[in-house]
Residue frames as a rotation matrix with the C-alpha (Angstrom) as fourth column:
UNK 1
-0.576 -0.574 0.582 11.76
0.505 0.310 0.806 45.08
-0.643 0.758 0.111 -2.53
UNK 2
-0.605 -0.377 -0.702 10.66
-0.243 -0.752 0.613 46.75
-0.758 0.542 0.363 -5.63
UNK 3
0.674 0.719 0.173 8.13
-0.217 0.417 -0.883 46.02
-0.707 0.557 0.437 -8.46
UNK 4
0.745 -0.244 -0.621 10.60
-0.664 -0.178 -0.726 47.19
0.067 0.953 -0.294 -10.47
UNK 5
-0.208 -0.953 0.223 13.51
-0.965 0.162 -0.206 44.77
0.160 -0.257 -0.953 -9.53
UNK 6
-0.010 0.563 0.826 10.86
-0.072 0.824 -0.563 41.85
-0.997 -0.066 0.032 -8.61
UNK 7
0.607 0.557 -0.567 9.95
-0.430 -0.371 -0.823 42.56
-0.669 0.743 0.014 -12.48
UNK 8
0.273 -0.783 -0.559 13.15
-0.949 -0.315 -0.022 42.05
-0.159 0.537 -0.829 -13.82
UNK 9
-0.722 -0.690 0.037 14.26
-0.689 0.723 0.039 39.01
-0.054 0.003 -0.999 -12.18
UNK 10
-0.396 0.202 0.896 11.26
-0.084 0.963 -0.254 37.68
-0.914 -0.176 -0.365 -12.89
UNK 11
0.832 0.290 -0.473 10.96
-0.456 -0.128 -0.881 38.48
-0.316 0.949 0.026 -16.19
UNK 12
-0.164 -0.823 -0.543 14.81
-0.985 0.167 0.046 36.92
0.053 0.543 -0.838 -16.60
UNK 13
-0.569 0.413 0.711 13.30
0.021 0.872 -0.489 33.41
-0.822 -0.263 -0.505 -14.53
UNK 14
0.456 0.812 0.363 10.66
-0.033 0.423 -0.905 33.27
-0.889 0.401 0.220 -17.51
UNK 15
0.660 -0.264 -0.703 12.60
-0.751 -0.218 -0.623 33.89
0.011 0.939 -0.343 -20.33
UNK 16
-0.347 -0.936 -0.054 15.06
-0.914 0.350 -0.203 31.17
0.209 -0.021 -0.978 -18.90
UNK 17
-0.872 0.136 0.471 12.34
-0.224 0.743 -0.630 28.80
-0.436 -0.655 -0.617 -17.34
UNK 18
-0.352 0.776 -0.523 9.32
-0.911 -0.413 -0.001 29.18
-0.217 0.476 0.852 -19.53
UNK 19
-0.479 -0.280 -0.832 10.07
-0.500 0.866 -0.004 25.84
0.722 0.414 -0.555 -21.08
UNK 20
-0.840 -0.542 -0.025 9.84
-0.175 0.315 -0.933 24.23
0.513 -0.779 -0.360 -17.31
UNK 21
-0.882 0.451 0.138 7.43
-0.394 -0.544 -0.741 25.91
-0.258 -0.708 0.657 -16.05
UNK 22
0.241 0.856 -0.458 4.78
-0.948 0.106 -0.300 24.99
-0.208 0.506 0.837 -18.87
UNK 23
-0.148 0.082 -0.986 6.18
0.283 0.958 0.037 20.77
0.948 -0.273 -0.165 -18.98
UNK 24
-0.963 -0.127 -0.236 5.10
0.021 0.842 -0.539 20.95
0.268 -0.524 -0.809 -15.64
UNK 25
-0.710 0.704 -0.008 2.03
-0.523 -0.535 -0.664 22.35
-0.472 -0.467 0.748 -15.73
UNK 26
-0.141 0.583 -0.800 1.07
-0.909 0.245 0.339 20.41
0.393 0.775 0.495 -18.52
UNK 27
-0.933 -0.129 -0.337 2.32
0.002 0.933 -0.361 17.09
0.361 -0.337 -0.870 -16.39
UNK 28
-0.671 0.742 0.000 -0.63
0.333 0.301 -0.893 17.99
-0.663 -0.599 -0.449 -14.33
UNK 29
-0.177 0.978 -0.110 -3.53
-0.463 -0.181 -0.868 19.54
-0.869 -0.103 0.485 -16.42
UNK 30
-0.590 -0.382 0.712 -2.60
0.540 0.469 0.699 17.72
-0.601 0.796 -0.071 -19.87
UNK 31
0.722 0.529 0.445 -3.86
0.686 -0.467 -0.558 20.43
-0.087 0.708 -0.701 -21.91
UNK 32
-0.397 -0.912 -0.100 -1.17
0.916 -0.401 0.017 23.05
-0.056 -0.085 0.995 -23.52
UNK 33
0.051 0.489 0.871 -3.98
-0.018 -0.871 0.490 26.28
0.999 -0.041 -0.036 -23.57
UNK 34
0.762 0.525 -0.379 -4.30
0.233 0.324 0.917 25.44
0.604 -0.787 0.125 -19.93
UNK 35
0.490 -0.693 -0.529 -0.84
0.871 0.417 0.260 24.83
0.040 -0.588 0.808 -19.04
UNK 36
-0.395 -0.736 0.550 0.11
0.778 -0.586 -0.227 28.05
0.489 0.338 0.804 -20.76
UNK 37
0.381 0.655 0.653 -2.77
-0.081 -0.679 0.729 29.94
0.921 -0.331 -0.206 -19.09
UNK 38
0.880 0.048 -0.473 -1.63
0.457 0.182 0.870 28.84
0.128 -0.982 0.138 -15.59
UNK 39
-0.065 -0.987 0.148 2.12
0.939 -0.111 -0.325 29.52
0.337 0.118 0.934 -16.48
UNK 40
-0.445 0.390 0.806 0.86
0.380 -0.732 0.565 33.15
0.811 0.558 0.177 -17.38
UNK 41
0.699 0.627 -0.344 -1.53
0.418 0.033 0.908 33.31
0.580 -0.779 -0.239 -14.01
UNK 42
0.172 -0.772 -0.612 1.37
0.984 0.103 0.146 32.80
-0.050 -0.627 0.777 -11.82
UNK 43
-0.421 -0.827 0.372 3.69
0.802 -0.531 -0.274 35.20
0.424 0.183 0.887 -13.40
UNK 44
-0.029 0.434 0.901 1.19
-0.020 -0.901 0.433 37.94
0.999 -0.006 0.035 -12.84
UNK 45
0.870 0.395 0.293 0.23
-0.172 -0.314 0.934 37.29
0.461 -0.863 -0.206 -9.59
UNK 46
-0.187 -0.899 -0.397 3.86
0.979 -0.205 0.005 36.76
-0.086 -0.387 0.918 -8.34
UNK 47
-0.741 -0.351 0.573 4.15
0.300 -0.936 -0.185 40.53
0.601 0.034 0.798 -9.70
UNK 48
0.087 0.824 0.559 0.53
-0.278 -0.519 0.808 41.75
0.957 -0.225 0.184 -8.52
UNK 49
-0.560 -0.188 -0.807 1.72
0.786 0.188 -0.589 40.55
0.262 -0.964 0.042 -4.42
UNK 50
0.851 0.474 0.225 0.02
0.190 -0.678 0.711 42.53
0.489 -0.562 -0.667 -2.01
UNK 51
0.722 -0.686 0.096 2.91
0.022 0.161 0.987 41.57
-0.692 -0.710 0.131 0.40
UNK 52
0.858 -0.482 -0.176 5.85
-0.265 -0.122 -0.957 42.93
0.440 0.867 -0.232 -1.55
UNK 53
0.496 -0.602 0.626 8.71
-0.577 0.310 0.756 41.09
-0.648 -0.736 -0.193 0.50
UNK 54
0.042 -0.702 -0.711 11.88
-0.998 -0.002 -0.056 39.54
0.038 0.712 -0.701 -1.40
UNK 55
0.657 0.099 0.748 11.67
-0.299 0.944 0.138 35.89
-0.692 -0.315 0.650 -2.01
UNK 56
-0.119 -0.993 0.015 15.06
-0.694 0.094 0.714 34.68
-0.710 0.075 -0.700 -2.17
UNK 57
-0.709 0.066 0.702 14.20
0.300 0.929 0.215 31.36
-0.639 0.363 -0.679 -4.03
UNK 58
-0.253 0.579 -0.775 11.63
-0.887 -0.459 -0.053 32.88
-0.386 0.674 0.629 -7.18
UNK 59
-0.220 0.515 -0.828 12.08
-0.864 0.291 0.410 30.16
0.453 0.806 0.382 -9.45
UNK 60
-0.929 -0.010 -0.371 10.95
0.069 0.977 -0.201 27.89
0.365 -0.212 -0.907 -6.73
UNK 61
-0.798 0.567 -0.206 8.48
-0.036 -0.386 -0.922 29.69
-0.602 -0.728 0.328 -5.62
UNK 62
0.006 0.943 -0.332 6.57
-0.941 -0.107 -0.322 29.84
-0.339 0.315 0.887 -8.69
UNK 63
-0.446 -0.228 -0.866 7.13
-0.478 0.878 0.015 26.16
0.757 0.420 -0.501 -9.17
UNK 64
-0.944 0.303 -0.127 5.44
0.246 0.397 -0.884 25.86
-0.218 -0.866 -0.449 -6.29
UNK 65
-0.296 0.895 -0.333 2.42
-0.469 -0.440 -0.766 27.99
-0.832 -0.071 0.550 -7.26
UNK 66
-0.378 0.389 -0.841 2.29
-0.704 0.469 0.533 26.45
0.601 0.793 0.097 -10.88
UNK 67
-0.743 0.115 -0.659 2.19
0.209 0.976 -0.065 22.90
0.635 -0.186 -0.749 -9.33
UNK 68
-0.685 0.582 -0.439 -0.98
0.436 -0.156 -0.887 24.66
-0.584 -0.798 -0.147 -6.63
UNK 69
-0.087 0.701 -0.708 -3.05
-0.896 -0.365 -0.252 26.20
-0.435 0.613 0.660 -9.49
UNK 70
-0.732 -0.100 -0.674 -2.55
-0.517 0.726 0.454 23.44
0.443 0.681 -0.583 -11.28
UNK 71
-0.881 0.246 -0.403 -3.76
0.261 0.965 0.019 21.26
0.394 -0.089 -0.915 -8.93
UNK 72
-0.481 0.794 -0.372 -6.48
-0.230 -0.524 -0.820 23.81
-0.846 -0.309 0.434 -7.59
UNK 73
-0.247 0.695 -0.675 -7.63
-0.967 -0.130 0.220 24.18
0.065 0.707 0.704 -11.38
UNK 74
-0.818 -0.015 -0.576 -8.18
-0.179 0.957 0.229 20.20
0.547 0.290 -0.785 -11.17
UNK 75
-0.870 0.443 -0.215 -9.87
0.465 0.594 -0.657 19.73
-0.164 -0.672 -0.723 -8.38
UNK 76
-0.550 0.525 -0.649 -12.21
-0.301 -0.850 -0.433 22.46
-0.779 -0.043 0.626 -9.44
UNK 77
-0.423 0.503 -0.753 -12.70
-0.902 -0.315 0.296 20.79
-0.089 0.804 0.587 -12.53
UNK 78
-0.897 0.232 -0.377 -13.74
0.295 0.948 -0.120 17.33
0.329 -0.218 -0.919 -10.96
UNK 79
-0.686 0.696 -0.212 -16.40
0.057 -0.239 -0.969 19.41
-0.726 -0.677 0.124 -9.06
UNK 80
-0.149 0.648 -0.747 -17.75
-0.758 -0.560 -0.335 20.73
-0.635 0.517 0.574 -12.15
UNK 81
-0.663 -0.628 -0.407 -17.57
-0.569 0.070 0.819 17.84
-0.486 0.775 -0.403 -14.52
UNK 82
0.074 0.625 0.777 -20.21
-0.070 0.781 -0.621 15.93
-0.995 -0.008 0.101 -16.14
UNK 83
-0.360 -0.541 0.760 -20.18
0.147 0.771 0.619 13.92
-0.921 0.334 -0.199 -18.80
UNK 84
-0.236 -0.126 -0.964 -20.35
-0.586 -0.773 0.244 15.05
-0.775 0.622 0.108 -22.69
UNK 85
0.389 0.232 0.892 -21.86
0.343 0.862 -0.374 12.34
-0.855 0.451 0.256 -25.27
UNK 86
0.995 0.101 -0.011 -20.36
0.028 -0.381 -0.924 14.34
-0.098 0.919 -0.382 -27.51
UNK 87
0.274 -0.905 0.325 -16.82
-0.956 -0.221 0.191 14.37
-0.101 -0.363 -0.926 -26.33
UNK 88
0.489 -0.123 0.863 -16.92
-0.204 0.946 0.251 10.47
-0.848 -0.298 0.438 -25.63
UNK 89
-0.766 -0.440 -0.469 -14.75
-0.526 0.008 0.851 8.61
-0.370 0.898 -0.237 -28.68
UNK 90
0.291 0.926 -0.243 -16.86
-0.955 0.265 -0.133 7.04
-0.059 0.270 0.961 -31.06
UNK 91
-0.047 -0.075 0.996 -16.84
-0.349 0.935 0.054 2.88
-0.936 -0.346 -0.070 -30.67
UNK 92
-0.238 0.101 -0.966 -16.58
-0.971 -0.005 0.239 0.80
0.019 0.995 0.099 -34.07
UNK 93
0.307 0.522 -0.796 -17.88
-0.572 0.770 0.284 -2.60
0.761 0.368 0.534 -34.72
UNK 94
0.413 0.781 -0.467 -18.90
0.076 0.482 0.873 -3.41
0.907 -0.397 0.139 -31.47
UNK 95
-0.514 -0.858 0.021 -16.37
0.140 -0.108 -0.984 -2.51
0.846 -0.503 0.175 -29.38
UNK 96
-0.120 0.268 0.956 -18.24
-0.959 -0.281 -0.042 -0.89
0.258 -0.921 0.290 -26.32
UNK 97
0.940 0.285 -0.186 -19.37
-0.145 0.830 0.538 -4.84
0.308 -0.479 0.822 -25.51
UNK 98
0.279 -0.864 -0.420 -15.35
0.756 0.467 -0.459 -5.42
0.593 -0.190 0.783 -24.95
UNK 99
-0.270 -0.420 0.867 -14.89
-0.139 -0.874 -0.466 -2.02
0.953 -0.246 0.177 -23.62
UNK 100
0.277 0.617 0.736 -17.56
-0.740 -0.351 0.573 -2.75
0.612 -0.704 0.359 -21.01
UNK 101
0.742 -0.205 -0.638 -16.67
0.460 0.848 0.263 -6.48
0.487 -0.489 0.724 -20.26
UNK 102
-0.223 -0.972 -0.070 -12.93
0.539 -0.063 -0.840 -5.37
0.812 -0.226 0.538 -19.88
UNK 103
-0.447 -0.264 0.854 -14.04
-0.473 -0.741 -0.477 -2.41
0.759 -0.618 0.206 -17.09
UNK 104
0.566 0.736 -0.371 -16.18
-0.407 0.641 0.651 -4.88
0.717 -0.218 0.662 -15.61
UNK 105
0.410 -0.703 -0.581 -13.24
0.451 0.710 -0.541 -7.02
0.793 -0.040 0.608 -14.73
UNK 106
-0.340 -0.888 0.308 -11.35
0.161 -0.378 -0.912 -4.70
0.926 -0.260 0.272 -13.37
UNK 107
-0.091 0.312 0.946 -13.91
-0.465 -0.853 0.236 -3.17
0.881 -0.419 0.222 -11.30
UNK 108
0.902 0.228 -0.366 -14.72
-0.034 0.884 0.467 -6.91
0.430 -0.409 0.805 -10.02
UNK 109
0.089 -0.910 -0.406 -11.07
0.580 0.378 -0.721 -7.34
0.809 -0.172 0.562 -9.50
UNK 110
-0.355 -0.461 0.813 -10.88
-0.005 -0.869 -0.495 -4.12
0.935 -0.180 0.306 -7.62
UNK 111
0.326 0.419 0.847 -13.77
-0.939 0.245 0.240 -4.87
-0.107 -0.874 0.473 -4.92
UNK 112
0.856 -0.080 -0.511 -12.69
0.063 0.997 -0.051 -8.32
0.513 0.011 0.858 -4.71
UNK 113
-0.087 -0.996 0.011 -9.05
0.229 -0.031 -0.973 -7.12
0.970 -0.082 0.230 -3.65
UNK 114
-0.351 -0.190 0.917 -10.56
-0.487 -0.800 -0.352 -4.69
0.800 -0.570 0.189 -1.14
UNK 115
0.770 0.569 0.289 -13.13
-0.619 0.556 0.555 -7.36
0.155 -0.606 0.780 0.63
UNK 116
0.569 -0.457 -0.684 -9.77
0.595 0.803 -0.042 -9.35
0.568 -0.383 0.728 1.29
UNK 117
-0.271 -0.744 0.611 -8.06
-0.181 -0.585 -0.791 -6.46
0.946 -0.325 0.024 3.18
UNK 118
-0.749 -0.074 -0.658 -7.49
0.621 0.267 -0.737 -6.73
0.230 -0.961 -0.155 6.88
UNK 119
0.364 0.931 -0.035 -11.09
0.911 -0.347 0.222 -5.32
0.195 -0.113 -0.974 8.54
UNK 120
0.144 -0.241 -0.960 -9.47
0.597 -0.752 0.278 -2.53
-0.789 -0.613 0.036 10.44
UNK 121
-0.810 -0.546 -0.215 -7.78
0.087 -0.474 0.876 -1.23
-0.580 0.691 0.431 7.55
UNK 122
-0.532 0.782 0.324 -10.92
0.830 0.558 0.015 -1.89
-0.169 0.277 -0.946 5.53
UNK 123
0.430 0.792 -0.434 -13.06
0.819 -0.544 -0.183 0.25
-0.381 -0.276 -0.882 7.49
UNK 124
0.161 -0.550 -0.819 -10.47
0.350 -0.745 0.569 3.23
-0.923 -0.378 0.073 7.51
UNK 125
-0.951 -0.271 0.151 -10.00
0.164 -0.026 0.986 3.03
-0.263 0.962 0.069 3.74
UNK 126
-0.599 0.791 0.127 -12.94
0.797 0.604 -0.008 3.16
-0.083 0.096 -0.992 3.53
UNK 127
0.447 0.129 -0.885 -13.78
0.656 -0.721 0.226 6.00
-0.608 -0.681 -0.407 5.42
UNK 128
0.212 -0.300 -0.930 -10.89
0.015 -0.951 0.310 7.90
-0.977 -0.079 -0.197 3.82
UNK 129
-0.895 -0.446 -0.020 -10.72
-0.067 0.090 0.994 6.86
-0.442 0.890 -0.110 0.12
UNK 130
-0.406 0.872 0.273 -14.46
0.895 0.319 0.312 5.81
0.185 0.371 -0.910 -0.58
UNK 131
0.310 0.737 -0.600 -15.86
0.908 -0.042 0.417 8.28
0.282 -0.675 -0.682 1.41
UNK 132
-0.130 -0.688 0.714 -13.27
0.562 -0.644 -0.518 10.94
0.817 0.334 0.470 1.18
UNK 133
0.974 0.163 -0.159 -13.40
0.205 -0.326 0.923 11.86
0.098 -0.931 -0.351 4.99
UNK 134
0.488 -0.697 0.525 -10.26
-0.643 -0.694 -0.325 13.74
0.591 -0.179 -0.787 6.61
UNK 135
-0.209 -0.560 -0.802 -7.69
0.306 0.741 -0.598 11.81
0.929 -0.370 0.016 8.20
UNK 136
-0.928 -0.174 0.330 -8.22
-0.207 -0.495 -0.844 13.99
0.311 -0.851 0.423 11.47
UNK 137
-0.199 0.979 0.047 -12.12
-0.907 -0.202 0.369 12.83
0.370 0.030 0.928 10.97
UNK 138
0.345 0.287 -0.894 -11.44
-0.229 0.949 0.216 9.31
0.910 0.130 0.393 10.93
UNK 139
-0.630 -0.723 -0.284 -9.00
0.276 0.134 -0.952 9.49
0.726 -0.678 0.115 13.91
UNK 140
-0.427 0.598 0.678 -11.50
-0.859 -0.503 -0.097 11.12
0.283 -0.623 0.729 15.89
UNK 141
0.298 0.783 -0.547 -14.33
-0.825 0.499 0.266 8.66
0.481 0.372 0.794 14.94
UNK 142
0.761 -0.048 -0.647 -11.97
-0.018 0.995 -0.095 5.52
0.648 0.084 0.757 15.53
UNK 143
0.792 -0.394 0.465 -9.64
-0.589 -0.694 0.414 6.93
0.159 -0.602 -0.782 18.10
UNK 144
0.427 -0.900 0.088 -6.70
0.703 0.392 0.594 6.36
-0.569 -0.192 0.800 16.89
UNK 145
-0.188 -0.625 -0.758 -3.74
0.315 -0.769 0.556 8.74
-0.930 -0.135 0.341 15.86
UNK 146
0.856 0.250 -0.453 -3.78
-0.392 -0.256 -0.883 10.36
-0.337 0.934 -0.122 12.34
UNK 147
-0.405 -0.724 -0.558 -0.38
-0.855 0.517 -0.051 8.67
0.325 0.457 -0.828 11.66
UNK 148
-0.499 0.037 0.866 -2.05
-0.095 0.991 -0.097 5.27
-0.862 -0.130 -0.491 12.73
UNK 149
0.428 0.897 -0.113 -4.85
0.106 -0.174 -0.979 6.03
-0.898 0.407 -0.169 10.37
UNK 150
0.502 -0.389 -0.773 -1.97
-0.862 -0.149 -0.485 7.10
0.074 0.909 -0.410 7.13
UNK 151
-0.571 -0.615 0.544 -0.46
-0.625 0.755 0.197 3.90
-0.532 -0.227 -0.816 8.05
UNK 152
-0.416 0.106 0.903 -3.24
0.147 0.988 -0.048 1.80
-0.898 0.113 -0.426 7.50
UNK 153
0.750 0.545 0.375 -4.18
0.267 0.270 -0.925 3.41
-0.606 0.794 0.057 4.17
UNK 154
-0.148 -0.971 -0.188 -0.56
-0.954 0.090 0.285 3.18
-0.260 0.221 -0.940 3.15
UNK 155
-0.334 -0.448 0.829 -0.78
-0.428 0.856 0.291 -0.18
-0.840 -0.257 -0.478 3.73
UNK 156
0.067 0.899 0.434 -4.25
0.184 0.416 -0.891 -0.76
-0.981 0.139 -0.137 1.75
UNK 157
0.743 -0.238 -0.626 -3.19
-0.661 -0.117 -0.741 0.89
0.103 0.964 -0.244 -1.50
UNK 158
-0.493 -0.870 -0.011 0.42
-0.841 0.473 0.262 -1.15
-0.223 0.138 -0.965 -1.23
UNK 159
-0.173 0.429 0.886 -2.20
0.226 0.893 -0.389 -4.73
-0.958 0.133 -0.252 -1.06
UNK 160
0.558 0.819 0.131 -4.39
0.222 0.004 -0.975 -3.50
-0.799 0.573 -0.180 -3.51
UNK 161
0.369 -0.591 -0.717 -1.22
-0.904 -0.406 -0.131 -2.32
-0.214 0.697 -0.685 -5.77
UNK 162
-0.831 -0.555 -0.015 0.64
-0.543 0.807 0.234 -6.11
-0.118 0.202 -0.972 -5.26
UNK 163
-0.298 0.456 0.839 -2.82
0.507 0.820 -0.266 -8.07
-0.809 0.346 -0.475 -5.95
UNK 164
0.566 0.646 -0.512 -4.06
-0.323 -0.397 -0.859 -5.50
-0.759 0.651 -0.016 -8.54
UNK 165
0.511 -0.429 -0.745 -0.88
-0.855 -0.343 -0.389 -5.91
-0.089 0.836 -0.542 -10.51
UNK 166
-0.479 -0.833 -0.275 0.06
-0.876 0.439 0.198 -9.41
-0.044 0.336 -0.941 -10.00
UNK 167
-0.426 0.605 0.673 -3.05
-0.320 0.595 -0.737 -10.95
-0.846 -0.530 -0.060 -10.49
């Protein structure tokens, strides 16, 4: 296929999808310099392929890549983050004591849910949610399948969703 023909029709996809493209990008990075930079990213590197082959489906394709930068540019910016005292909001008459009690709670609530989960499941959550280990790590480790292993932290977020929220 062509640059020049790749060019076109994706130059009609943005002019028709622009809109799209940048509410979902924003869904994920909630910033609208961001969302528009990524939009923008894409577009180019769609054109700038190495591998100039005809992809029937465009304006899924870069709906796919938005929604993969996107979530690249996140993780990337968990790695890097640390915390601004300057950024924080400021607290008026006295709030931060309620602010703090109130996360307290939760946080109590939160290990409290988990120390009632079934051990097995427990451990495995553990493992993969605390501890951010690979399903294929834990399975090893505890030999059992990697679909036993998404089961039981399927299960553990479903508990911890029906006691978090109806407690």
């Amino acid at each position: 296929m062509s640059v020049n023909i790749l060019s076109k029709r994706l130059e009609k996809l943005f002019l028709k999808n622009y809109e799209k493209w940048f509410l979902i990008a924003y869904t994920y990075v909630k910033n609208h310099e961001d969302a528009e930079e990524i939009v923008h990213q894409v577009c180019y590197k769609v054109l700038d392929r190495k591998q100039k082959s005809f992809i029937e489906d465009l304006d899924g394709y870069v709906v796919v890549s938005i929604k993969n930068t996107c979530l690249k540019r996140i993780k990337s910016q968990k790695q890097l983050k640390s915390v601004d005292l300057s950024e924080l909001p400021e607290i008026e008459n006295g709030n931060l004591e309620d602010d703090v009690f109130f996360k307290n709670q939760r946080i109590k609530k939160l290990q409290d849910a988990i120390s009632e989960l079934p051990s097995s499941s427990k451990e495995i959550f553990r493992l993969c949610v605390m501890e951010e280990e690979k399903y294929d790590t834990v399975a090893e480790q505890t030999n059992l399948s990697i679909n036993t292993i998404k089961y039981h932290v399927k299960k553990c977020y479903k508990i911890l969703r029906l006691k978090l929220v109806y407690d």
